[in-house]
TIRO-2110 file (N, C-alpha, C; in Angstrom, 1 decimal):
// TIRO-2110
89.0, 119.5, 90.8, N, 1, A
88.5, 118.3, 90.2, CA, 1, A
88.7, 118.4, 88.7, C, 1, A
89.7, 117.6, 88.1, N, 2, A
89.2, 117.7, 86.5, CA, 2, A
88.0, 117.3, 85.8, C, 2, A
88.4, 118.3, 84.7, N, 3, A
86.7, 118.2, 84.0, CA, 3, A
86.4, 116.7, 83.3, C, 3, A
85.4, 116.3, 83.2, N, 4, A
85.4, 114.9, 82.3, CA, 4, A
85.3, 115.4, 81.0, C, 4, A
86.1, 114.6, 80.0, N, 5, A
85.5, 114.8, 78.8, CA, 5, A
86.2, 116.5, 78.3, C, 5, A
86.1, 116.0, 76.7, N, 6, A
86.8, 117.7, 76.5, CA, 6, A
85.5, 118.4, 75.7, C, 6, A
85.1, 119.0, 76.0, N, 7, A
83.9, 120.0, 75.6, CA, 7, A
84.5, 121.3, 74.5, C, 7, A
83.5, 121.0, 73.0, N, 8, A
83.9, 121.7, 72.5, CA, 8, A
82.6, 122.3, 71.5, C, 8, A
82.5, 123.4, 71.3, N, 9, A
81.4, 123.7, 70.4, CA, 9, A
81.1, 123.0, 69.0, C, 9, A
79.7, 122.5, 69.1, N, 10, A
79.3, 121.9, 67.7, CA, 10, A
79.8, 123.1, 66.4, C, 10, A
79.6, 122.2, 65.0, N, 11, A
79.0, 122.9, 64.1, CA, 11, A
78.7, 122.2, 63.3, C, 11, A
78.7, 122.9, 62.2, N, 12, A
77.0, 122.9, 60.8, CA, 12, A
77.4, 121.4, 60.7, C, 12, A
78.2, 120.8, 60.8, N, 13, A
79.1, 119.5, 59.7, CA, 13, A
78.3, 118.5, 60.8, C, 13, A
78.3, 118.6, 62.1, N, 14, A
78.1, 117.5, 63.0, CA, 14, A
76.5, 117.3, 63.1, C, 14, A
75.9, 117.9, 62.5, N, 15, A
74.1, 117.6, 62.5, CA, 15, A
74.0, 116.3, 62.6, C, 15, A
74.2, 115.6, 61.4, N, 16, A
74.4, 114.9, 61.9, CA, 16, A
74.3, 113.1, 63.1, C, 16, A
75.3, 113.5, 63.1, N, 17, A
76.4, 112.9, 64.2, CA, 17, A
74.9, 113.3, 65.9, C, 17, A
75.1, 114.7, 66.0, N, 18, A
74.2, 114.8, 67.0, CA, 18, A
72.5, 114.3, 67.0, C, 18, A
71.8, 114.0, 65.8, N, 19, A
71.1, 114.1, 65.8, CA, 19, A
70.7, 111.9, 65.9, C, 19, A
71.9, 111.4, 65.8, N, 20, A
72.3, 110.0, 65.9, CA, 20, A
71.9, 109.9, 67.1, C, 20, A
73.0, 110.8, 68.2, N, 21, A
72.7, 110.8, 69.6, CA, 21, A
71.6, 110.9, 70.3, C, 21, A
70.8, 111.7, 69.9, N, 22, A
69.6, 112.2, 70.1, CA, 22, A
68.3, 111.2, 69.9, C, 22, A
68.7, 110.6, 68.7, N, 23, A
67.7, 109.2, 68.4, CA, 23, A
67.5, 108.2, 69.6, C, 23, A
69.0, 108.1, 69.7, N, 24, A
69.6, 107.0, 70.3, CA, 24, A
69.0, 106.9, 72.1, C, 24, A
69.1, 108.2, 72.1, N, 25, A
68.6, 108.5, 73.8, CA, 25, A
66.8, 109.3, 74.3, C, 25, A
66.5, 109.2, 72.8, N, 26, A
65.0, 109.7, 73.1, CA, 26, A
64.2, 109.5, 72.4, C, 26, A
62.8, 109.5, 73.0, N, 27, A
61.8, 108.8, 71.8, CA, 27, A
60.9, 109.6, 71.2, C, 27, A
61.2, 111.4, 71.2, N, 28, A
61.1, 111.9, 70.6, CA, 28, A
62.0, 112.7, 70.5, C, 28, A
63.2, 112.5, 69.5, N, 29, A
64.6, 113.1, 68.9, CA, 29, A
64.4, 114.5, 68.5, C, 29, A
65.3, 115.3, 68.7, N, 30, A
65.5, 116.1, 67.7, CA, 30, A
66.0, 115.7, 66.6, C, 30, A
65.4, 116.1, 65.3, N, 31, A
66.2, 115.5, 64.0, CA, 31, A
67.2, 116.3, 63.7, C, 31, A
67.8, 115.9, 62.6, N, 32, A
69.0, 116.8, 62.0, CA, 32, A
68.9, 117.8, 61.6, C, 32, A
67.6, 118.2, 61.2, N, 33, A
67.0, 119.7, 60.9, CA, 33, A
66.9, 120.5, 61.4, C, 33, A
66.4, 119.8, 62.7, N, 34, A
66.4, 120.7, 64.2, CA, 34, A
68.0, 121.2, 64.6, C, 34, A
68.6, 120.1, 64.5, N, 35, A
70.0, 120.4, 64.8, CA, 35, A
70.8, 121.8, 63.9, C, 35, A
70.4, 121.4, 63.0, N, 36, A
71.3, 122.1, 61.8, CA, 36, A
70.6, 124.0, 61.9, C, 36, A
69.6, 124.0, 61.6, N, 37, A
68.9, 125.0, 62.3, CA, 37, A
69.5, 126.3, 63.4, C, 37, A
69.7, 124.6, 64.4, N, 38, A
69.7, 125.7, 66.1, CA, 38, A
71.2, 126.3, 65.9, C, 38, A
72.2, 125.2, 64.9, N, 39, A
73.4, 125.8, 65.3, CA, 39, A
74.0, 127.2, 64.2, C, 39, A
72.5, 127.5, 63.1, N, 40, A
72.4, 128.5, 62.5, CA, 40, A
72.3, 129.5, 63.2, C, 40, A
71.5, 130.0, 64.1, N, 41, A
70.5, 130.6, 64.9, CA, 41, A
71.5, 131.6, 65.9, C, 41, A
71.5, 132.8, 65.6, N, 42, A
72.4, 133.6, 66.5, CA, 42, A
72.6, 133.8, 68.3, C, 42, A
71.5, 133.3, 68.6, N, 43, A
70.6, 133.3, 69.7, CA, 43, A
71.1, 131.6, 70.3, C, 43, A
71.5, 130.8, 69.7, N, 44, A
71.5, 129.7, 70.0, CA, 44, A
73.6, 128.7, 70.0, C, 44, A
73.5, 128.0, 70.5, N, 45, A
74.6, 127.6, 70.9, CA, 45, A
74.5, 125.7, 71.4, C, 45, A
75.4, 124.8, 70.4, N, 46, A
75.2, 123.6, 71.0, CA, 46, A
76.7, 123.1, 71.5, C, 46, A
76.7, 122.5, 72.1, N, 47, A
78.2, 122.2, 72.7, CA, 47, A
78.7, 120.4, 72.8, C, 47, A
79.3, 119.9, 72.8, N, 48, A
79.3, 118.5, 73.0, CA, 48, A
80.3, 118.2, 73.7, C, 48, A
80.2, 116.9, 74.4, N, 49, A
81.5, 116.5, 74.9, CA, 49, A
82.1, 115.5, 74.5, C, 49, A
83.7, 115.1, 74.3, N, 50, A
84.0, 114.3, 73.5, CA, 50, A
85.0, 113.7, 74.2, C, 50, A
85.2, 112.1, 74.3, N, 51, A
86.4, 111.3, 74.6, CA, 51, A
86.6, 111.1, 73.8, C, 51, A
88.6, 110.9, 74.0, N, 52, A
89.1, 110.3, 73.0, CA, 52, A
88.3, 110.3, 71.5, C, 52, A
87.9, 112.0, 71.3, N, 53, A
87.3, 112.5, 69.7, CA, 53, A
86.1, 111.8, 69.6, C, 53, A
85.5, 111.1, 70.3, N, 54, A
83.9, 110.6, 70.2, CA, 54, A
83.5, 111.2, 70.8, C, 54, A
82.2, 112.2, 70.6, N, 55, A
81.0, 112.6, 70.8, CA, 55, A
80.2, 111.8, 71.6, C, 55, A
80.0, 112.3, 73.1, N, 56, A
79.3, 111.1, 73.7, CA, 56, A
78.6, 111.7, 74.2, C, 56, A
78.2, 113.2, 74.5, N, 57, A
76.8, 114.0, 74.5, CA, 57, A
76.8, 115.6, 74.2, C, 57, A
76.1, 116.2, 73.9, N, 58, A
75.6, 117.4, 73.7, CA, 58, A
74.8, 118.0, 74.3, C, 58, A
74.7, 119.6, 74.7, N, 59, A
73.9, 120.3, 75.4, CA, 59, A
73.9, 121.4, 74.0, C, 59, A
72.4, 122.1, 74.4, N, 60, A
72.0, 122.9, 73.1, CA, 60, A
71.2, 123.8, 74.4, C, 60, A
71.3, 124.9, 74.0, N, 61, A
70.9, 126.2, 74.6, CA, 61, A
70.9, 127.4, 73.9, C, 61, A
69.5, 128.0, 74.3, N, 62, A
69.6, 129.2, 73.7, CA, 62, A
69.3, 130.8, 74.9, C, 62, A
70.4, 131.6, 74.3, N, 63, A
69.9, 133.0, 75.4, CA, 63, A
69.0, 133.9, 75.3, C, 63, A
68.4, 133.8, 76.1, N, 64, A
67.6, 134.9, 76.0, CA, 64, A
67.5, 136.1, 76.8, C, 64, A
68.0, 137.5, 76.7, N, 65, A
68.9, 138.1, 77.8, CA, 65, A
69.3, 137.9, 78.6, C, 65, A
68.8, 138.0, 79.7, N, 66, A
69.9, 137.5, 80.8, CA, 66, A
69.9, 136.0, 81.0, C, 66, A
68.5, 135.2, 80.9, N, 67, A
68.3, 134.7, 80.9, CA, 67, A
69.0, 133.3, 79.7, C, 67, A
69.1, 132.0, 80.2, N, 68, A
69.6, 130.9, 79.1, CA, 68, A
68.8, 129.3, 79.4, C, 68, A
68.1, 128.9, 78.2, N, 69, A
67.3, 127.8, 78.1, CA, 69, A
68.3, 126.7, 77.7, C, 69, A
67.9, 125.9, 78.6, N, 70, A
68.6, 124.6, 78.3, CA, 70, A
67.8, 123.7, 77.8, C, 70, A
67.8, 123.7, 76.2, N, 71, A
66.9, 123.1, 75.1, CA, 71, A
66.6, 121.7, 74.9, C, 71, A
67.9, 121.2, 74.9, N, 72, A
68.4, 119.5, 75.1, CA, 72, A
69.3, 119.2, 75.5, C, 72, A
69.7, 118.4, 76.1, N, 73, A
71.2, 117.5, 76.8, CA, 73, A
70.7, 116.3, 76.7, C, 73, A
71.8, 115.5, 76.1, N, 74, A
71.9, 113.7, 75.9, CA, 74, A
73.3, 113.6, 76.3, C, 74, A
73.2, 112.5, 76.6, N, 75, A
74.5, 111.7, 77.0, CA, 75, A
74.4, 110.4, 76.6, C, 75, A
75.3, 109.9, 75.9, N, 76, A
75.1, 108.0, 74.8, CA, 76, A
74.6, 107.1, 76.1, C, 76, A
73.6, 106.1, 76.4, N, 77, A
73.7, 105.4, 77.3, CA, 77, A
74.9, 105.0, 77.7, C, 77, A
76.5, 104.7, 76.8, N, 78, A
77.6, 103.8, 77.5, CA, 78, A
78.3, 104.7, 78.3, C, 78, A
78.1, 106.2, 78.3, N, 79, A
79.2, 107.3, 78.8, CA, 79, A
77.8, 107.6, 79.7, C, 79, A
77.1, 107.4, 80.3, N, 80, A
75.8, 107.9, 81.5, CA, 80, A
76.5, 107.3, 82.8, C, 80, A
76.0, 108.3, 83.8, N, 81, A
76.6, 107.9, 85.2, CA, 81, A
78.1, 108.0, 85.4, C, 81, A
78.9, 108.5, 84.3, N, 82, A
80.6, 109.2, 84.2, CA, 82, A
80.7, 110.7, 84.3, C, 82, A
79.6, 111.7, 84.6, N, 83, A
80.2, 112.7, 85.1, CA, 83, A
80.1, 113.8, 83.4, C, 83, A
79.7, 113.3, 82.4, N, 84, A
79.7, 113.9, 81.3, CA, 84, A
78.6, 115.0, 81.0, C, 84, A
77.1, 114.8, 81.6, N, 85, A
76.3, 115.5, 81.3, CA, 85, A
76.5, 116.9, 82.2, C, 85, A
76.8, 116.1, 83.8, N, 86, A
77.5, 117.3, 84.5, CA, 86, A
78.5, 118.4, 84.1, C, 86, A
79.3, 117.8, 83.5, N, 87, A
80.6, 118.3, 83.1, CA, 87, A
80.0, 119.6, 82.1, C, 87, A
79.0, 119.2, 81.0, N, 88, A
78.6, 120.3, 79.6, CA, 88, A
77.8, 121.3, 80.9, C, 88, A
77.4, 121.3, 81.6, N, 89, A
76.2, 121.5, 82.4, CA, 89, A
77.1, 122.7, 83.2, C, 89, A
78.1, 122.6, 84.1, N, 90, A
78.9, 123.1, 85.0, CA, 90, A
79.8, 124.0, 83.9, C, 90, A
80.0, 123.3, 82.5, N, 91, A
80.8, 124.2, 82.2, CA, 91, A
80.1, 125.5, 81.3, C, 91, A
78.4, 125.6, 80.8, N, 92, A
78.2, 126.5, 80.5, CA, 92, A
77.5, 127.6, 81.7, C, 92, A
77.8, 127.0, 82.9, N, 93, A
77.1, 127.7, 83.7, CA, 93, A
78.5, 128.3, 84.2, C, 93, A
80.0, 128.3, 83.6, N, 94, A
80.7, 129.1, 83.8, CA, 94, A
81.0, 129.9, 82.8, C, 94, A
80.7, 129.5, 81.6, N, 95, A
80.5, 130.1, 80.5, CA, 95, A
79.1, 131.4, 80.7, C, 95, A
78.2, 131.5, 81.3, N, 96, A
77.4, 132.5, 82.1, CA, 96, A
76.9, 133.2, 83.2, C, 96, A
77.8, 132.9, 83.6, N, 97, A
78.2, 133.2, 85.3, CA, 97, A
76.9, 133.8, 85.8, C, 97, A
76.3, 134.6, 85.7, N, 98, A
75.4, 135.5, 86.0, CA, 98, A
74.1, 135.5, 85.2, C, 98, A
73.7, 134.1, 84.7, N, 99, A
72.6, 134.0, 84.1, CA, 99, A
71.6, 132.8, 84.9, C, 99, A
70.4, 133.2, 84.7, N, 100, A
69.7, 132.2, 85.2, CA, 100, A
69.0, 131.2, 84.3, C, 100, A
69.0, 130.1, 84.4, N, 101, A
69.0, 128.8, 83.9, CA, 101, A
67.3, 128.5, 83.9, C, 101, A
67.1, 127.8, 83.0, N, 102, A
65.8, 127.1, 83.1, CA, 102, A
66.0, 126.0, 82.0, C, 102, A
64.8, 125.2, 82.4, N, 103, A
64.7, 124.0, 81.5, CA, 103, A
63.7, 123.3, 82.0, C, 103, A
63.2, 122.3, 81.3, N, 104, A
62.2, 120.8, 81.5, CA, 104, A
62.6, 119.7, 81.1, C, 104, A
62.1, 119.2, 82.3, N, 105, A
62.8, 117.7, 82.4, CA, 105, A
61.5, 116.7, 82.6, C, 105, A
61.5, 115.4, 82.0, N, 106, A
60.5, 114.2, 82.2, CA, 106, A
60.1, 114.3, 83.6, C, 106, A
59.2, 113.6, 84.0, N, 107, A
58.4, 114.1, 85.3, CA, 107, A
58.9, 112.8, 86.1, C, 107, A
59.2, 111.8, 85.2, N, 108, A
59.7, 110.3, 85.7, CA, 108, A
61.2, 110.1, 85.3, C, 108, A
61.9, 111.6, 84.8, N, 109, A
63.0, 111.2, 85.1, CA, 109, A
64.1, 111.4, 86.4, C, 109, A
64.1, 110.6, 87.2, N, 110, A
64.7, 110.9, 87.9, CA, 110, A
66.0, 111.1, 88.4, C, 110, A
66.7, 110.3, 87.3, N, 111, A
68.3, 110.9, 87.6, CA, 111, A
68.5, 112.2, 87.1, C, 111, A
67.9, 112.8, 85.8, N, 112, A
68.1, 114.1, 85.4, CA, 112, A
67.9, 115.2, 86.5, C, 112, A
66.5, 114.6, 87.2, N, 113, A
66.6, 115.9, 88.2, CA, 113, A
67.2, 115.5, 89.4, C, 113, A
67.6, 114.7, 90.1, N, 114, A
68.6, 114.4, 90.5, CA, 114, A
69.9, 115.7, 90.4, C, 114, A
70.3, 115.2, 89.0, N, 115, A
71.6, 115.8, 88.7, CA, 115, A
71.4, 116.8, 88.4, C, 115, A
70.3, 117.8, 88.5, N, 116, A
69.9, 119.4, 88.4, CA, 116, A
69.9, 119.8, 89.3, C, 116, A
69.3, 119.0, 90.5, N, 117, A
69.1, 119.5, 91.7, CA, 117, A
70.1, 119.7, 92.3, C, 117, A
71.5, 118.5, 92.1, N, 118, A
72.7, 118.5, 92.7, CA, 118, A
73.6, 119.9, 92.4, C, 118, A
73.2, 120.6, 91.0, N, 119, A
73.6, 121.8, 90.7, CA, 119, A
73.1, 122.7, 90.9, C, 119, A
71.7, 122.9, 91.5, N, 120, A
71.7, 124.2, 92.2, CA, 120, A
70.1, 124.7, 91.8, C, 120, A
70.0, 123.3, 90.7, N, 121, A
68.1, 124.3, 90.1, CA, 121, A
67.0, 123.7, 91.1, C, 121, A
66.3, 124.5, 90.9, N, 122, A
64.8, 124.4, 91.5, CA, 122, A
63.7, 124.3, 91.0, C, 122, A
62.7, 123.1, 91.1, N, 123, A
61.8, 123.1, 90.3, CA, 123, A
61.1, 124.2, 91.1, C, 123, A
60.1, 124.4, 89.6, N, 124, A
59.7, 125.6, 90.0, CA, 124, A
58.1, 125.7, 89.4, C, 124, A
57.8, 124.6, 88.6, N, 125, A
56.4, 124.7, 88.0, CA, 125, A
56.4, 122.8, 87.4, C, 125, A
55.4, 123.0, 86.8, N, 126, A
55.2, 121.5, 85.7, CA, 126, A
54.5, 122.1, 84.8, C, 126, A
54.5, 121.5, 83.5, N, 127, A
53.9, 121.9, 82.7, CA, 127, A
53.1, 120.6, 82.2, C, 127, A
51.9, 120.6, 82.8, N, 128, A
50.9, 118.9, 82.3, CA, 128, A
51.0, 119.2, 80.4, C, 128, A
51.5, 117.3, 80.0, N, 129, A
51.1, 116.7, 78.9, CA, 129, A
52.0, 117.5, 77.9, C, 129, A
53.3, 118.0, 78.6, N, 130, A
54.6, 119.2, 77.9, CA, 130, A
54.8, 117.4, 76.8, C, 130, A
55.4, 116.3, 76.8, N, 131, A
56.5, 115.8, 76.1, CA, 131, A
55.1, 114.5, 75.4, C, 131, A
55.3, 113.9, 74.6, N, 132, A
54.7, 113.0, 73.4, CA, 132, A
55.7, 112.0, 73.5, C, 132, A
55.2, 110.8, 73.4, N, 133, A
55.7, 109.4, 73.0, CA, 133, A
56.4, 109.4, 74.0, C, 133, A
56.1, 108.7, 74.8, N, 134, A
55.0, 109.0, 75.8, CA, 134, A
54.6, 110.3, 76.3, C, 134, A
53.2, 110.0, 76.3, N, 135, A
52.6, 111.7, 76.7, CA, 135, A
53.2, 111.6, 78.1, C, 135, A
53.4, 112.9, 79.0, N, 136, A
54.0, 112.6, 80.0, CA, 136, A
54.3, 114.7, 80.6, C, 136, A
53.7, 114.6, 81.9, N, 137, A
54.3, 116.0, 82.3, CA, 137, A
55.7, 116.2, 82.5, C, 137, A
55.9, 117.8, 82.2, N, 138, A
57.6, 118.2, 82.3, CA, 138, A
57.1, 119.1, 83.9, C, 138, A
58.4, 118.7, 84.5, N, 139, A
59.1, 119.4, 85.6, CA, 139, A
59.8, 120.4, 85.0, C, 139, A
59.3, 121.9, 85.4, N, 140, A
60.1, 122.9, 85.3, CA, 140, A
61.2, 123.4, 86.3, C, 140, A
62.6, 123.6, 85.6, N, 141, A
63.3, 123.8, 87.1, CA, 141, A
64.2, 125.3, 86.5, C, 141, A
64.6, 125.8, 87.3, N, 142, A
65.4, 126.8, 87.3, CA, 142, A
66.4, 127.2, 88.0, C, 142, A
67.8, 127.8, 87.7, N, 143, A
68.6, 127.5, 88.6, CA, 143, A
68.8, 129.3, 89.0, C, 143, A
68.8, 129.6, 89.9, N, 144, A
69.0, 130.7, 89.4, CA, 144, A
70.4, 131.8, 89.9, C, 144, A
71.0, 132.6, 89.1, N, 145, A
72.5, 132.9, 89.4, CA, 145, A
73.3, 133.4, 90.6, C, 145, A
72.4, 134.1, 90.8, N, 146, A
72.2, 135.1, 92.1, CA, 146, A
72.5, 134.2, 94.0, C, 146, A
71.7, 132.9, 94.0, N, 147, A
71.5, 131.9, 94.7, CA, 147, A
72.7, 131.4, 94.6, C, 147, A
72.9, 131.0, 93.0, N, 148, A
74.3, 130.1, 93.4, CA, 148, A
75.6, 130.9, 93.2, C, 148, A
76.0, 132.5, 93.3, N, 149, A
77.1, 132.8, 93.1, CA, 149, A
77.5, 133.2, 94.5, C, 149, A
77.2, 133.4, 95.6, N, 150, A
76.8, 133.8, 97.0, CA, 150, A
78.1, 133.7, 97.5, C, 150, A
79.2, 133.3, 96.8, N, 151, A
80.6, 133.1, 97.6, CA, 151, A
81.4, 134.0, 97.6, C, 151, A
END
């Protein structure tokens, strides 16, 4: 299957740019600060994907030994339901072959965990009154390496 979208590592210059996106798809954003920060941060890594040189989402993760947090992922509402969020998602989980995944997701979002679950994570906990504006519990899910390298 080809990949959607060309995925390519952020940097310092795109703060930004990402943190537009970020606005754009949440109502409590990472700001530019945050952005500019994470992509200082040795431990940390954001990646985007881009049609035709437009930035139409980002995933930001940080390692933590073996283990890798998936911090944020946006996708612009006009590029959602094309295969893009998947795409950053499949492709750092080749970029880690042997790490296990975690993250939190809205408790009411349901295509995200949808499209987590379709990759292999498992929720695994909740965290009550995790996210603001709207207060709201996070689904904790994890994917983990071991489970899905089995071939």
């Amino acid at each position: 299957m080809k990949q959607k979208g060309n995925i390519i590592r952020a940097v310092l210059q795109q703060g930004e740019v990402l943190a537009r996106i970020a606005k754009e798809c949440f109502t409590d954003p990472w700001t530019e600060t945050i952005f500019r920060e994470t992509l200082q941060q040795p431990h940390s890594q954001i990646w985007c994907v881009t049609e035709q040189q437009v930035i139409c989402g980002y995933l930001a993760i940080s390692r933590m030994g073996e283990e890798i947090s998936v911090d944020d992922i946006a996708v612009l509402p006009q590029y959602r339901r094309k295969g893009y969020g998947r795409a950053l998602l499949e492709f750092i989980h080749e970029v880690y072959p042997n790490a296990d995944f975690w993250l939190e997701v809205r408790q009411s979002n349901n295509a995200a965990i949808a499209l987590y679950t379709g990759l292999g994570y498992v929720k695994v906990g909740l965290r009550k009154r995790y996210y603001q504006n709207p207060p709201e519990s996070a689904v904790l899910m994890t994917r983990y390496a071991a489970k899905c390298n089995k071939d």
